[in-house]
C-alpha positions in Angstrom: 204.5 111.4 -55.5 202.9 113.8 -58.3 202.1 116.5 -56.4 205.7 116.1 -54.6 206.7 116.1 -58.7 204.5 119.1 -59.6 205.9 121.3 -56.5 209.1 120.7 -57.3 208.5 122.1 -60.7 206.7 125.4 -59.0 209.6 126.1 -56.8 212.2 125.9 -60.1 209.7 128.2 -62.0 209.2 130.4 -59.2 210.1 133.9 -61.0 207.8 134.7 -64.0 209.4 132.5 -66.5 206.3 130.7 -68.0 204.6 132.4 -70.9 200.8 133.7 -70.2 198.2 132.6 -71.9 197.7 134.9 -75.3 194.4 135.9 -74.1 195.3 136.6 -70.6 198.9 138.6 -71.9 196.6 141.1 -74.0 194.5 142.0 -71.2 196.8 142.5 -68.5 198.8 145.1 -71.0 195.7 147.1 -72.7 194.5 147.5 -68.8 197.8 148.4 -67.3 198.6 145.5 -65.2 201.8 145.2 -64.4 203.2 141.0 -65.3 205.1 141.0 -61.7 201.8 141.8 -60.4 200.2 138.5 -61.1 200.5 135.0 -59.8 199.3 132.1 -62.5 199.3 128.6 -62.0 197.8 126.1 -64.4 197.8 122.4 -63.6 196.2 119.1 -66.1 196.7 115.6 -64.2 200.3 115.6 -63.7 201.7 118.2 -66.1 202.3 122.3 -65.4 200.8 123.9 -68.0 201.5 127.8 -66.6 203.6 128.9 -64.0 204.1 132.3 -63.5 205.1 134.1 -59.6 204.0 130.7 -58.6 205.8 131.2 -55.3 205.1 134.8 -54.9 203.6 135.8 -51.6 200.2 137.7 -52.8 196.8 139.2 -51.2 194.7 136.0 -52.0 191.4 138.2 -50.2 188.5 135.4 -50.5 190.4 132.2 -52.2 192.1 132.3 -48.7 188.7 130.8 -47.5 189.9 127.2 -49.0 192.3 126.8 -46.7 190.1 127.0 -44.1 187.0 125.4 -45.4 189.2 122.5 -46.3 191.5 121.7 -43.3 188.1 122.1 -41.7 186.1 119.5 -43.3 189.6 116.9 -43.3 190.3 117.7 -39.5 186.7 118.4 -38.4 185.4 115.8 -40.4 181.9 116.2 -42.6 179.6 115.3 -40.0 180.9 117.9 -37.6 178.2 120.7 -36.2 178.2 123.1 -34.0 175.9 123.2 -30.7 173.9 125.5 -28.8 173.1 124.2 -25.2 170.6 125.7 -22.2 172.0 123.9 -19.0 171.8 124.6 -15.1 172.8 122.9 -11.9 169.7 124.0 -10.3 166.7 122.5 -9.1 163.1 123.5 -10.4 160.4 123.8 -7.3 156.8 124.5 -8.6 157.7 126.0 -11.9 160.7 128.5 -10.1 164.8 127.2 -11.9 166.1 127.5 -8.3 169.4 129.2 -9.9 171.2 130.9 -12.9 170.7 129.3 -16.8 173.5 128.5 -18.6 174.0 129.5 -22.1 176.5 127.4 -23.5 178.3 128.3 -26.9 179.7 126.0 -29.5 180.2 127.3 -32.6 176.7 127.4 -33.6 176.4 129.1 -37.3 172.7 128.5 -37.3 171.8 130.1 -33.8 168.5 132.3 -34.8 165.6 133.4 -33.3 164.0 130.7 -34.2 166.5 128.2 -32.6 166.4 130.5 -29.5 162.7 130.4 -29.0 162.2 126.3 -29.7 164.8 126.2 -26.4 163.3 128.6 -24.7 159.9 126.8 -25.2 161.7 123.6 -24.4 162.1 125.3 -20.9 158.0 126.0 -20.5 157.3 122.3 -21.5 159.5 121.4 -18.6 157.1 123.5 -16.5 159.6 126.4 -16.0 158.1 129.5 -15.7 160.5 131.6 -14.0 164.3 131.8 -13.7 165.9 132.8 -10.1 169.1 133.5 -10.9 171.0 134.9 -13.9 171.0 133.9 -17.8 174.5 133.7 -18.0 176.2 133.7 -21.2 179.2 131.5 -22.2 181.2 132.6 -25.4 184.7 130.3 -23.9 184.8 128.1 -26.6 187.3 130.8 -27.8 189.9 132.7 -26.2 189.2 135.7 -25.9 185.4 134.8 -25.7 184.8 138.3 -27.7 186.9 138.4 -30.5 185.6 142.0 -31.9 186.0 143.7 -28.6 188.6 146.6 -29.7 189.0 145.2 -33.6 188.5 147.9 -35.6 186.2 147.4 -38.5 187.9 146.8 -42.1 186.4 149.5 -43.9 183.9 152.5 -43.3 180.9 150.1 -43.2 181.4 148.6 -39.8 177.4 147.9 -40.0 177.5 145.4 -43.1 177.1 142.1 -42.8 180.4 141.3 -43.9 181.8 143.1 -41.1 180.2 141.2 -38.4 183.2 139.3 -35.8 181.9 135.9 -34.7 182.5 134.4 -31.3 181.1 130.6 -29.5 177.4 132.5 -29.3 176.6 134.3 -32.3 173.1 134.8 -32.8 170.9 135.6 -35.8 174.7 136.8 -37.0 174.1 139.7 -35.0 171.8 141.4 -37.3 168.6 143.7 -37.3 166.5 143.8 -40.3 165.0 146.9 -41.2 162.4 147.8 -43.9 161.7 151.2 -45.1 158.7 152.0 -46.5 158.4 155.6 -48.0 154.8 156.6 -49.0 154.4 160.6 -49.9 156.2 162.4 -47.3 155.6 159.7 -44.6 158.4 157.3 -43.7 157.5 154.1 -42.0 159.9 151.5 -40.5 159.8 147.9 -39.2 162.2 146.0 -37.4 163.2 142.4 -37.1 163.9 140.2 -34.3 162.0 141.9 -31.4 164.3 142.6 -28.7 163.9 143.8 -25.3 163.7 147.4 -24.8 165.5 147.7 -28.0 163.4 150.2 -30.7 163.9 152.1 -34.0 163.9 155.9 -35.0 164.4 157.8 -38.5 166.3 160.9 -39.5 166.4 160.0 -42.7 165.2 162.8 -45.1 163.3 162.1 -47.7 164.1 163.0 -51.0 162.9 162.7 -55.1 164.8 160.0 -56.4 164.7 156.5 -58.0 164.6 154.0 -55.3 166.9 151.9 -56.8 169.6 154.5 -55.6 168.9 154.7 -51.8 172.0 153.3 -50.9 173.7 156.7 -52.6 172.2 158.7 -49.4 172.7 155.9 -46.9 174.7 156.9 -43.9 176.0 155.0 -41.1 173.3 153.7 -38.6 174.1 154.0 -35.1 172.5 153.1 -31.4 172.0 155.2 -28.6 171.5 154.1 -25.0 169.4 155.6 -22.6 169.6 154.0 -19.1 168.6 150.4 -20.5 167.2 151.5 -23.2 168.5 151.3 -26.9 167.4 153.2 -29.8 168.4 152.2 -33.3 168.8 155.6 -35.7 168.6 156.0 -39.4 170.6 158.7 -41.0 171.1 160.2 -44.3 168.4 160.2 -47.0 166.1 158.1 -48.6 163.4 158.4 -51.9 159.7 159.1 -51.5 157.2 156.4 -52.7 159.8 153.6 -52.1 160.3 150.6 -49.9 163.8 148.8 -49.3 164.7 146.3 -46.3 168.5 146.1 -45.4 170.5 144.0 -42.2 172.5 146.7 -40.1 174.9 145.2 -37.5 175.4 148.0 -35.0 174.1 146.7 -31.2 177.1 145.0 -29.2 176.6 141.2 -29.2 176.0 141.2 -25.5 173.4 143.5 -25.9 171.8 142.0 -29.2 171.7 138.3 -27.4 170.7 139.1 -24.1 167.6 141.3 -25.4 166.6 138.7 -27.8 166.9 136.6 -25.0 164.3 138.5 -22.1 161.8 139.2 -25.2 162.0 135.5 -26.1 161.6 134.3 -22.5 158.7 137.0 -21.5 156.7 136.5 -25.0 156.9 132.8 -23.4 155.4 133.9 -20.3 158.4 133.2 -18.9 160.2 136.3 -16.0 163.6 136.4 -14.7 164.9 137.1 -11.1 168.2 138.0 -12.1 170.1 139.4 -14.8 171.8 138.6 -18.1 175.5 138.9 -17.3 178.9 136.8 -19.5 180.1 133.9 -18.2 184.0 134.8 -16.1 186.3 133.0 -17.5 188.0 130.0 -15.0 191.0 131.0 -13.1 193.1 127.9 -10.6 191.7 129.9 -7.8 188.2 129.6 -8.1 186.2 126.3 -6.8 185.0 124.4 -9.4 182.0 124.8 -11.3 179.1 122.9 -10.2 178.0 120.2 -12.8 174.6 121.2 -14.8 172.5 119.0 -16.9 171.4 119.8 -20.3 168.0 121.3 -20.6 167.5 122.0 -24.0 169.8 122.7 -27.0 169.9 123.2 -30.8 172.5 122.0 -33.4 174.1 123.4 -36.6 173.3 121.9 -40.0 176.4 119.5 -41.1 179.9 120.8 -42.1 179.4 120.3 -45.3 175.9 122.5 -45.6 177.8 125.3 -44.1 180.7 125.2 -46.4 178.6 125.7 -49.1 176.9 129.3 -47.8 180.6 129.8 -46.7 182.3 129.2 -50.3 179.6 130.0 -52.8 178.6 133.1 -51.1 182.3 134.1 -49.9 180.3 134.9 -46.4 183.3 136.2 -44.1 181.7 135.8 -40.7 181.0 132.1 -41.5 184.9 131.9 -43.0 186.0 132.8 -39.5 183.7 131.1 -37.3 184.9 127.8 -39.3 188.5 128.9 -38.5 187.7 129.9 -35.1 186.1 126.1 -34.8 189.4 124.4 -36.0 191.4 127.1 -33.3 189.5 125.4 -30.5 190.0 122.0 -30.7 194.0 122.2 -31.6 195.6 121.2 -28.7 199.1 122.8 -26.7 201.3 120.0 -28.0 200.4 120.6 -31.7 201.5 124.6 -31.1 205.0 123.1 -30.0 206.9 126.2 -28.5 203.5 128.7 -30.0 201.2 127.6 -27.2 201.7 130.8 -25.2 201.7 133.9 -27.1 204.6 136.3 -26.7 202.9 137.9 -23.7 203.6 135.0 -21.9 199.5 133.5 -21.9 197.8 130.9 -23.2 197.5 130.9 -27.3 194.4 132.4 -28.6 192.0 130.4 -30.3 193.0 132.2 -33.6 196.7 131.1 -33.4 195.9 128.0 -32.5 193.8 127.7 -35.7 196.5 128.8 -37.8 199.1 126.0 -36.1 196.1 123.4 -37.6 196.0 124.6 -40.8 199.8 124.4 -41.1 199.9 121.4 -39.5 197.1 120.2 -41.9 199.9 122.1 -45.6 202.4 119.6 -44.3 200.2 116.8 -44.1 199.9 117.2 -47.7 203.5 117.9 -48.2 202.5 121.8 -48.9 205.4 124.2 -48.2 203.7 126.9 -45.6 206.5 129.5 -46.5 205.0 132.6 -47.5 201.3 132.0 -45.9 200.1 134.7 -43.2 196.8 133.9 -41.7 195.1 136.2 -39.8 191.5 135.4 -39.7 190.8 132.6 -42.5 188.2 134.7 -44.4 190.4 136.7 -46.4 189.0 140.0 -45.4 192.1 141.2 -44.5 195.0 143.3 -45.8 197.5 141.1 -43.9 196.9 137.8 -45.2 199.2 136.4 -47.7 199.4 133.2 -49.7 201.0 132.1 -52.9 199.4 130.7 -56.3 201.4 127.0 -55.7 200.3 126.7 -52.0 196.1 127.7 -53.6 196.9 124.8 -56.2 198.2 122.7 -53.7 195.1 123.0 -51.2 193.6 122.4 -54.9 195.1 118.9 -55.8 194.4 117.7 -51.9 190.6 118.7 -52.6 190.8 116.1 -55.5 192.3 113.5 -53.5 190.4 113.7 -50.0 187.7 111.1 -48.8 185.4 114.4 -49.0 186.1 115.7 -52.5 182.3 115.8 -53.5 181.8 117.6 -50.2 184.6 120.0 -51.4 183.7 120.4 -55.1 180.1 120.9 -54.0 181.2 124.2 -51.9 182.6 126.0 -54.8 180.4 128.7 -57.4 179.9 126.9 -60.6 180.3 129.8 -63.2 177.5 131.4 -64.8 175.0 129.6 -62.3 175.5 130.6 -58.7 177.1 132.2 -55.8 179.4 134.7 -56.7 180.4 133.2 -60.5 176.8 133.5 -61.1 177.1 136.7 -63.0 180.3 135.6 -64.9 181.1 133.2 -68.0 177.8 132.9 -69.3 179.1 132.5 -73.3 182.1 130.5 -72.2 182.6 127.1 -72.8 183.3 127.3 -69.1 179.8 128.2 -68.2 178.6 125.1 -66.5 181.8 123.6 -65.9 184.2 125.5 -63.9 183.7 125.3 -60.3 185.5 128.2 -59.0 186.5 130.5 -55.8 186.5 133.9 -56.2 187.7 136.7 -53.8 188.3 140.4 -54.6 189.3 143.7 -52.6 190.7 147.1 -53.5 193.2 146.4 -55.2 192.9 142.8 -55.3 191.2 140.2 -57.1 191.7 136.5 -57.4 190.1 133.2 -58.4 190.7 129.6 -57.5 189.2 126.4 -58.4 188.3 123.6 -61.0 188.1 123.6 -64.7 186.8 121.1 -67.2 188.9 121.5 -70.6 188.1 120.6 -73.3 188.9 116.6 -73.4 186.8 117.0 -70.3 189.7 116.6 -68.4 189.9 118.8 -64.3 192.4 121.7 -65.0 193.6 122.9 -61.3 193.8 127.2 -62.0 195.0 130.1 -60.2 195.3 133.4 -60.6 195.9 136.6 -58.3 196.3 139.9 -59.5 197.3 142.4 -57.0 197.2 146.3 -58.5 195.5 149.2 -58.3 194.3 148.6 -62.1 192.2 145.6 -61.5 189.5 148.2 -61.0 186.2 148.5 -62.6 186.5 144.8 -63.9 189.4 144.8 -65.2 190.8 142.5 -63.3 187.8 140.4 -63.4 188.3 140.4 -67.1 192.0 139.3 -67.3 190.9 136.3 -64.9 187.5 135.2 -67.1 190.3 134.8 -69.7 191.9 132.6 -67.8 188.9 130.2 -67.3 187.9 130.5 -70.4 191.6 129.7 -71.8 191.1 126.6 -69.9 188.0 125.5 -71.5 188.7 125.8 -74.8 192.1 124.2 -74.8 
């Protein structure tokens, strides 16, 4: 009945009619930021302590990864995981899997090479030696089973981490790591997880100049193919007597898994008859499958584990694979009239995951007007949310079964994640556990913050302008926090 109270109070304040904070007022004018260009919501127990464009549709970037992360752990529940499984239908006769292996994925966000190998070992124990058929590969736990086939990347780093798609079979999260090592005018390089007929080449130049600025002659990597052969090249410059390591993302996740695959199996001692191909999808047409039995498999750590990386570290690929996870287990009759897209087929995985986390605002009696999902991570410059739908997701964290789980996923400022940096002579350092999320343009914050009776303070902010630059923003929204505290 509160937070029914409390929204009711948000929609009347909706234009900026609530005074800012002192602090926060200053700021925003000495840095050029516009008032219409923030959205402010401060909330003690059951009072409304600031409400300013509460209901303005904004660019939320990362704080956008609390709706997903907690519809996920309500409606996939705390002890969820995802799972990695080797299965076949076929026989083994002295040491020979009479058919194809079955990679099946499910959401697995802790599929690496390690993983990978204890399976594939799990196959040799068995007394499998060689593999008749195919490997075949199968990503259908999401529709389409490649969700970054023709998505362009958001920025001009399409090899960064944070640019990485997931789908069902993401492995090692798709990324080589390379060390440089720059000694005189020699340049050696390393890279990590071997992969079958996959190697590494330079043309970088080197150059006089403190290590600590190699990124400045970074250019993108890229891979070349030569019949089946891939070749991983470095571009740009790089300093003399230095040694970096970075995680590039550039080999197409067929590629990268099938490769780790064959050098995983053949370091084994294991061979291969066939091929590693993607699983087809199913059509009416086609017989069904024949039934396999599970051979080997690997499972995620708990929900909760993974919402930590996801929140504290604002990791994007994570953010979506969690959304992806809640797409494929919403079912036709929750999408109502949405279960076939307008081209007439079945609803993708990602619509179906935004029908869930709707589902899951009204639940909580949490007006969706003015949300746009598009991927759940907030690495996006189509997704929208307001400040009283953030502080509504908010108060429900407080009041789930899994609050600890929820609270436990946030940065605590001036300790970790990314609030590590920020707060550290605030009475807030210690004690405001906070979301953060910035893009061009764009920065935000979200979370929980002890006052000073000690009392949870539910705060909001979102600042959307071009002068939130060079910490400006970040400045205006510290304020904020540290407002809190101290009153």
């Amino acid at each position: 009945m509160i937070r029914r109270l409390i929204f009711a109070a948000l929609l009347a304040t909706g234009a900026a009619r609530a005074q800012l904070p002192e602090p926060v007022a200053q700021l925003m004018q000495s840095s050029g930021i516009p008032q219409q260009a923030a959205g402010i919501v401060v909330i003690r127990g059951d009072t409304l302590l600031v409400s300013h464009n509460a209901t303005q549709s904004m660019q939320p970037a990362s704080t956008m990864k609390l709706f997903t992360t907690m519809t996920a752990l309500e409606q996939l529940g705390p002890a969820f995981r995802g799972r990695t499984e080797l299965r076949s239908g076929a026989e083994v006769v002295n040491g020979v899997l009479q058919g194809d292996l079955l990679v099946k994925g499910g959401a697995d966000a802790d599929l690496n090479e390690d993983a990978i190998t204890h399976m594939l070992q799990a196959l040799r124990n068995q007394g499998i030696r060689r593999i008749k058929g195919d490997i075949v590969l199968d990503r259908l736990l999401f529709t389409p089973a490649r969700p970054d086939v023709g998505q362009p990347p958001f920025d001009e780093y399409p090899w960064a981490y944070y640019n990485v798609i997931p789908n069902a079979l993401l492995a090692n999260t798709n990324l080589l790591k390379v060390e440089m090592r720059a000694s005189g005018d020699k340049l050696s390089l390393a890279m990590t997880p071997e992969l079958d007929k996959v190697a590494i080449r330079s043309e970088l130049k080197l150059i006089n100049a403190p290590c600590s600025s190699w990124e400045n002659g970074w250019r993108p990597p890229e891979a070349s193919r030569t019949g089946d052969r891939i070749e991983v090249v470095l571009h740009g410059t790089f300093p003399r007597d230095c040694v970096k390591t970075t995680s590039v993302n550039v080999l197409d996740s067929h590629d990268y898994l099938a490769r780790l695959l064959l050098a995983g199996w053949r370091k084994l001692g294991g061979s291969i008859g066939g091929e590693v191909r993607e699983a087809a999808p199913p059509s009416p047409e086609a017989p069904p499958a024949a039934d396999t039995r599970l051979l080997a498999d690997h499972v995620s750590r708990a929900l909760p584990e993974i919402l930590r990386d996801t929140n504290k570290q604002s990791d994007n690929t994570l953010a979506r694979m969690l959304f992806l996870s809640l797409g494929s287990l919403e079912a036709d009759a929750a999408l109502g009239s949405r279960a076939l897209a307008p081209d007439g087929n079945a609803a993708s995985t990602a619509m179906r995951a935004e029908s869930a986390i709707h589902a899951w605002l009204a639940q909580h009696n949490i007006d969706g007007n003015g949300l746009v999902l598009d991927n759940g991570s907030g690495l996006s410059r189509v997704e929208r949310a307001t400040p009283a739908q953030l502080a509504g997701v908010l108060q429900a964290g407080l009041h789930s079964l899994w609050m600890p789980e929820f609270l436990s996923s946030l940065p605590i400022a001036a300790t970790d994640g990314t609030m590590r940096r920020r707060l550290k002579d605030s009475p807030a350092a210690l004690r405001a556990r906070i979301k953060t999320g910035s893009l061009n343009g764009v920065i935000a914050i979200a979370g929980y913050v002890q006052d000073a009776r000690n009392q949870p303070v539910i705060v909001v902010g979102i600042l959307n302008d071009e002068h939130v630059a060079n910490g400006a923003g970040r400045a205006v929204l510290d304020a904020l926090i540290d407002w809190v505290a101290r009153n």
